[in-house]
C-alpha positions in Angstrom: 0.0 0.0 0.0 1.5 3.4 -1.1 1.8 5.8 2.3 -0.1 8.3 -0.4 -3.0 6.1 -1.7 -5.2 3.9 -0.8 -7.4 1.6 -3.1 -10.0 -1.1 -3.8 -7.3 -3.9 -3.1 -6.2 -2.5 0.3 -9.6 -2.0 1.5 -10.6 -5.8 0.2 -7.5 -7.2 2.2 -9.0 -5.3 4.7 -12.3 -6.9 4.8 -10.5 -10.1 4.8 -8.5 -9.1 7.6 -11.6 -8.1 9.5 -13.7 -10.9 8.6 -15.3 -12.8 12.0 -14.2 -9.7 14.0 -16.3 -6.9 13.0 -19.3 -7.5 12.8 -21.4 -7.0 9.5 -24.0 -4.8 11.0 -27.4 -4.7 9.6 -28.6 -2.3 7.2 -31.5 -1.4 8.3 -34.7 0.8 7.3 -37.3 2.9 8.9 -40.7 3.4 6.9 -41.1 6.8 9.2 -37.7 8.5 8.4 -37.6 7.0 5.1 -40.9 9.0 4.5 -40.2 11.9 6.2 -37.1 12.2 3.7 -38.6 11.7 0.5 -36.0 8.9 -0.1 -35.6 4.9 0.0 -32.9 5.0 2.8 -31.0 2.0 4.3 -29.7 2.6 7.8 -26.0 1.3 8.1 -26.2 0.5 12.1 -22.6 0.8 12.7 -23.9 2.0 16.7 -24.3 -1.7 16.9 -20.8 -2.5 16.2 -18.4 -3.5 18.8 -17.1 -1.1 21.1 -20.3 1.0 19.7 -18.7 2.7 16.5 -17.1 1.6 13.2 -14.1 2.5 14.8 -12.8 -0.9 15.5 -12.5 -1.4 11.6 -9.4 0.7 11.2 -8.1 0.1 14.5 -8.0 -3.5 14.1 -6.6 -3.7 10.5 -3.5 -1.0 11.4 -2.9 -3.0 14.4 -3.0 -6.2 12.2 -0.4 -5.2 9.6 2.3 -4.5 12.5 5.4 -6.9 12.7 5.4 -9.4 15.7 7.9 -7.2 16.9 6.2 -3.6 16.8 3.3 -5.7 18.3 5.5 -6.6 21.1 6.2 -2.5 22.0 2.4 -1.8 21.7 0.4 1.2 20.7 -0.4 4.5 21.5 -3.6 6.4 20.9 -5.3 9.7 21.6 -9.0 9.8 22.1 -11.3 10.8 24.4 -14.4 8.8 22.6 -15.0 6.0 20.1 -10.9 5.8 18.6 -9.7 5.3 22.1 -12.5 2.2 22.7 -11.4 0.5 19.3 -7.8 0.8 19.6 -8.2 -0.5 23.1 -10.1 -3.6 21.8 -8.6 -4.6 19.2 -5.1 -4.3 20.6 -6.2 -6.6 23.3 -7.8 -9.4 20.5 -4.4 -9.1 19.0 -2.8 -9.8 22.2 -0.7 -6.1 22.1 -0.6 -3.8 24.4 -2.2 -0.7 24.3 -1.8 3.3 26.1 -4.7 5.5 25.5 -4.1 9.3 26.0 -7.4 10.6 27.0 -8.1 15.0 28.4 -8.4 15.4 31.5 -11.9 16.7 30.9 -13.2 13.1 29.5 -16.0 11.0 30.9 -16.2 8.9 33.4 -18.2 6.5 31.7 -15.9 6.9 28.3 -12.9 6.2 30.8 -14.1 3.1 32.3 -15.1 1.5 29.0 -11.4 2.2 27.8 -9.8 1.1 30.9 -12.5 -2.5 30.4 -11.6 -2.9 26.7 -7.9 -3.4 28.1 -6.4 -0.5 27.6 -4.0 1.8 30.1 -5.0 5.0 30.1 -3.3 8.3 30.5 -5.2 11.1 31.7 -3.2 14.4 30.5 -4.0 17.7 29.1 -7.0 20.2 28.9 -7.2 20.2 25.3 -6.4 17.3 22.3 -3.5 19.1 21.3 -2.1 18.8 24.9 -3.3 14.8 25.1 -1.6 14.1 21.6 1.6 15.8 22.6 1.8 13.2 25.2 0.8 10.6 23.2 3.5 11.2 20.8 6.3 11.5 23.4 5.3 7.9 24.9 5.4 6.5 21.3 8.9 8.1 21.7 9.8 6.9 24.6 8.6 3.1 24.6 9.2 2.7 20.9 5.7 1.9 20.4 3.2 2.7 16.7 0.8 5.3 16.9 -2.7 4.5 16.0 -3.8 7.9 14.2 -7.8 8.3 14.2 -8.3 9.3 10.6 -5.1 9.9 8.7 -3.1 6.4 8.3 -3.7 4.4 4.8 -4.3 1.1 7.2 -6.9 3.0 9.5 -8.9 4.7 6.3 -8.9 1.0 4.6 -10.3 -0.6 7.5 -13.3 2.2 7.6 -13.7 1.8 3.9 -15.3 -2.2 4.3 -18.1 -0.1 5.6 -18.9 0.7 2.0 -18.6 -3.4 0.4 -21.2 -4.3 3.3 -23.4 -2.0 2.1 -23.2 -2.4 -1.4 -22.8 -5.9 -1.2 -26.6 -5.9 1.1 -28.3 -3.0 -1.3 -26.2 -3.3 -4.7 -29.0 -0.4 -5.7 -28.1 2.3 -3.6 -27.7 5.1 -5.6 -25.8 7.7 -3.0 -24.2 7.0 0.4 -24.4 9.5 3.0 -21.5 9.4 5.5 -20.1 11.3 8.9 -17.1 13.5 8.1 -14.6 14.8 11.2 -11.1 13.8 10.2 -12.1 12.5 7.2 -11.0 8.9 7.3 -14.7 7.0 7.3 -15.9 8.9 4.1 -12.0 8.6 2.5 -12.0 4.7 3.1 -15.8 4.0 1.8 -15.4 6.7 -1.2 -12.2 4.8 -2.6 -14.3 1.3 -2.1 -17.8 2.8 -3.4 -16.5 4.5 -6.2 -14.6 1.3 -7.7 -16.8 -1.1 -7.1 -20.1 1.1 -8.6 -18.7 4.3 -10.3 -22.0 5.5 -10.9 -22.7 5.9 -6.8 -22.7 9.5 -5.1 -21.3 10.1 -1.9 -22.2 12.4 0.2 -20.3 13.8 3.7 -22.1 15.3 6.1 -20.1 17.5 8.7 -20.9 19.9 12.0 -21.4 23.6 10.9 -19.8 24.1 14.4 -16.4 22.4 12.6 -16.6 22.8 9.3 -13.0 21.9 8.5 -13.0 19.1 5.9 -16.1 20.7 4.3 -13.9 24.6 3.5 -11.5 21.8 2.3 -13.6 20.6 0.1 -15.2 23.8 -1.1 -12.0 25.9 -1.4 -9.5 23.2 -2.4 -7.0 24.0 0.2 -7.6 23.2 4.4 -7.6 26.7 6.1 -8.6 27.1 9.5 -11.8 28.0 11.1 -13.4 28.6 14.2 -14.8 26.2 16.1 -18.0 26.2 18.1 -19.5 23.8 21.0 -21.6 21.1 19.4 -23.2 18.0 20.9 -21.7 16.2 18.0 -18.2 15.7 19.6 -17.3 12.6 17.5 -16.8 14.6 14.5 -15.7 17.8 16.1 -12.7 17.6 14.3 -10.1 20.7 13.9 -7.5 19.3 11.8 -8.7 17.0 8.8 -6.1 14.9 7.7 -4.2 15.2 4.9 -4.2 12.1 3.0 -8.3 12.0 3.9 -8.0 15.5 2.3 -6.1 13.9 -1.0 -8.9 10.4 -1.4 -11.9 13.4 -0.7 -10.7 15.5 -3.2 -10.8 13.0 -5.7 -13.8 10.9 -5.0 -16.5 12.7 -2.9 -19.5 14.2 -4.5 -20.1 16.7 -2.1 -20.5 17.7 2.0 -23.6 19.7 4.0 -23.5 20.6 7.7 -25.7 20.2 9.4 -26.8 22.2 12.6 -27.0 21.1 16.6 -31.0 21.2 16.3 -31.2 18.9 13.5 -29.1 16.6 14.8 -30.8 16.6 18.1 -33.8 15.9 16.2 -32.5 13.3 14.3 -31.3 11.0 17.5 -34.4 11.6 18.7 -36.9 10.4 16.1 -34.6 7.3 15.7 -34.9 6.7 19.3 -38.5 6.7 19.5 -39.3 5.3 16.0 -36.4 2.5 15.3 -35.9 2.0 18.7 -32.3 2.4 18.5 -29.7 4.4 20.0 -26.7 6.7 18.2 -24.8 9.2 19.2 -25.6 12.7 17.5 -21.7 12.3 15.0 -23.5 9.4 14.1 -26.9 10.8 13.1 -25.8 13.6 11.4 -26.5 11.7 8.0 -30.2 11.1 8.8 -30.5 14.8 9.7 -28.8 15.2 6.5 -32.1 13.7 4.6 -34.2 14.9 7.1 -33.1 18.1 6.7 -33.2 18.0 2.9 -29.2 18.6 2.5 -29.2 15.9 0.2 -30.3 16.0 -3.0 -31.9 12.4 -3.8 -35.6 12.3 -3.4 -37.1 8.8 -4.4 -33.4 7.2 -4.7 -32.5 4.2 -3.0 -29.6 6.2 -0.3 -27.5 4.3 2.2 -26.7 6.7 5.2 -24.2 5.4 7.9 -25.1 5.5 11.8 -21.2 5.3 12.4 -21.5 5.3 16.2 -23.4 5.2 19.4 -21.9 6.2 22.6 -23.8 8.6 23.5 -23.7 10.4 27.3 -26.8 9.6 29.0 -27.1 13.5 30.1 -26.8 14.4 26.6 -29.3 12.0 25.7 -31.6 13.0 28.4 -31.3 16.6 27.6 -32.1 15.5 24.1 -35.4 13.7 24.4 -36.9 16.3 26.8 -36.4 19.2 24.0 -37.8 16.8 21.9 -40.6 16.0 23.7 -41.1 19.6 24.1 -40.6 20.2 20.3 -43.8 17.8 19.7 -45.9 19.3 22.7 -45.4 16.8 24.8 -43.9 18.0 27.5 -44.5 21.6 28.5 -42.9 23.7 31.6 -44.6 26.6 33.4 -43.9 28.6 36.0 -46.6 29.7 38.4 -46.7 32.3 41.3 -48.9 31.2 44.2 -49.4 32.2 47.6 -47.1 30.5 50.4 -50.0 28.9 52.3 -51.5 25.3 53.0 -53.7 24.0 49.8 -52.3 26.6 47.2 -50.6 23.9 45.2 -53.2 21.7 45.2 -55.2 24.1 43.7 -53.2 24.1 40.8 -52.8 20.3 40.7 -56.5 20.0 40.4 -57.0 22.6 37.1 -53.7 20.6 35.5 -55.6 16.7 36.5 -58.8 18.2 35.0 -57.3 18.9 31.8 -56.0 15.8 31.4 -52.5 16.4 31.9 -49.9 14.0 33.2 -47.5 16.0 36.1 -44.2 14.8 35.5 -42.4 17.1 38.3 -42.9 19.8 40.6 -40.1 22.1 42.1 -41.0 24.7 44.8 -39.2 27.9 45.8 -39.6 30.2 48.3 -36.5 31.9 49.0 -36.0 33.1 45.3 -34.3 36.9 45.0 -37.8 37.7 42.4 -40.1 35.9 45.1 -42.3 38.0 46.8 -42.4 37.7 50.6 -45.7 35.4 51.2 -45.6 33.9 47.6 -43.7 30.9 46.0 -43.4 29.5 42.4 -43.9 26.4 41.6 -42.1 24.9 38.6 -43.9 22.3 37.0 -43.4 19.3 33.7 -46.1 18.0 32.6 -46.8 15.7 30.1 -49.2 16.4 27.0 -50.3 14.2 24.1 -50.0 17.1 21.4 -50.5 21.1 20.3 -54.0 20.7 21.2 -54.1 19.3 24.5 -51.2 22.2 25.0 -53.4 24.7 24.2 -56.7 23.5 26.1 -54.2 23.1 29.7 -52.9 26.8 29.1 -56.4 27.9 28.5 -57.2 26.0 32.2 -54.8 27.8 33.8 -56.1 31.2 32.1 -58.9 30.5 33.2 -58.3 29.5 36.7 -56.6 33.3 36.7 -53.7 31.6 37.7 -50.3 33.6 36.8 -47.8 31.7 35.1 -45.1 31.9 32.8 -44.4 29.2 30.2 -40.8 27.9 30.1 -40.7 26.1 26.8 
């Protein structure tokens, strides 16, 4: 394999390589999102993958191709998410071992998993460029291979079996829609895609809070940008790699972005409609078509869910705005006098409209509270816009003051 290129062959040896570890995950549909999209879309559920991403693909086959006696030194990684999980697991199923750099600001629940896939983990640095520094001085220092995320030929060859799976399941798919950060997942699939079916479009989809591979792409040259917070941190990506840059250049179609509220959106609906969980880098390709980014109404489109480790505050955060989004859930605010039975007042106008109290919060010693008053904070749960509007119009009138919160 050139250090410049990589093609159909690599990523073939690749899938051999890989064959009875990764699994082929299913590609799925959804009648609902399908609809809702206008397109004939096939779900590639790489959130069911082990470790939870198609990270393992790349992580596995670089770790593969190293002599007994690089094997023998281990590896290094830096990751705070799904790289550091895959490099962790696959270097313990080829008996190596394996140092993961995480920040110091990384989960709890992200550290555990790495430290149970087998891994030893280094916590060091407030920022990735801090945690990679060290990573490169232990690769230094022990004599051990780094294991980039994105921009190695054997770690973007590895990614790019994602693409035979699902052409091999759907050889009809007409465009496949793909999660860009670094680049590597969309440069390993677009070199496989593009030789085995020519005629196939594909499609990145990228954060407009980091949208470095996408300027890339638009301008022909990688400038920088300025990042922004996004709950997508899986693809929140400031440097795209180079020879990702080189394989995008050359056989991607286009790249969107996609915004935070879309995305949220998109994890949501698949939550409650396919019953299945991905982490919001990994729907940004369904809030791609959801969106109308893509440009493929009534084609048969493959879009990847690449991962699905998602935090559970993140996700809880996310399915109460979505819940509030389709009415619901609603919040209100309401002032009430500080004396016995004043609650239950209001408890009885919100149980005759029908509405379901999720939570109450009381306070009394607020700085806007009035001396003799309280306000009570209440969730309740609604069925839709109309059963919404007929508990506001309770409370109105009940003359009850309140303020809504959502």
């Amino acid at each position: 394999m050139s250090e410049q290129d990589v093609t159909l062959r690599d990523v073939e040896d690749a899938a051999r390589v890989l064959e009875g570890v990764a699994r082929r995950t299913p590609l799925d549909t959804s009648r609902t999102i399908g609809e809702l999209s206008g397109m004939d879309l096939f779900l590639k559920m790489e959130n069911l993958q082990r470790t939870g991403s198609f990270k393992l693909r790349g992580a596995y086959y670089k770790i593969h191709s190293l002599s007994d006696s690089e094997r023998r030194k281990g590896v290094v990684a830096a990751s705070a998410g799904n790289h550091a999980q895959g490099v962790a697991h696959a270097a313990t199923l080829l008996d190596t071992r394996s140092t993961i750099v995480m920040p110091e600001s990384a989960s709890p629940a992200k550290i555990d998993a790495t430290k149970g896939y087998g891994a030893r983990v280094i916590l060091h640095g407030s920022s990735f460029d801090e945690t990679l520094e060290m990573a490169r001085k232990i690769c230094s220092k022990e004599g051990s291979t780094f294991v980039h995320p994105f921009d190695d030929p054997k770690v973007i060859a590895g990614q790019g079996t994602v693409a035979l799976e699902m052409l091999d399941a759907q050889p009809e798919l007409a465009t496949l829609i793909v999660p860009v950060g670094g680049g590597g997942l969309i440069a390993g699939m677009s070199v496989a895609a593009k030789a085995v079916k020519p005629t196939v479009r594909v499609v990145g989809v990228q954060s407009v809070a980091y949208p470095g591979m996408y300027m890339a792409f638009k301008t022909a040259r990688i400038v920088p940008f300025k990042a922004e917070e996004t709950i997508a941190d899986g693809i929140a990506v400031k440097h795209p790699g180079k020879l990702d840059y080189k394989l995008i250049r050359r056989h991607v179609d286009d790249i969107v972005l996609v915004k935070d509220t879309e995305v949220a959106e998109a994890v949501f609906l698949m939550l409650e409609r396919m019953k299945t969980v991905a982490e919001p880098a990994g729907a940004v390709g369904v809030a791609a078509c959801l969106g109308g980014l893509v440009k493929a109404k009534g084609e048969k489109c493959g879009v990847v869910v690449s991962g699905g480790n998602i935090d559970m505050y993140t996700l809880d955060q996310i399915v109460a705005k979505g819940l509030e989004r389709a009415h619901r859930l609603l919040r209100v605010r309401i002032t009430l006098s500080d004396k016995p039975g004043a609650l239950g007042d209001i408890l009885s106008v919100v149980g005759e409209a029908r509405a379901n109290v999720v939570s109450v919060q009381m306070e009394r010693a607020g700085r806007d509270v009035a001396i003799g008053s309280a306000e009570a904070t209440l969730n309740l749960e609604t069925q839709n816009m109309e059963h919404t509007r007929t508990l506001l119009s309770a409370l109105d009138k009940a003359r009850l003051k309140y303020r809504r919160l959502s």
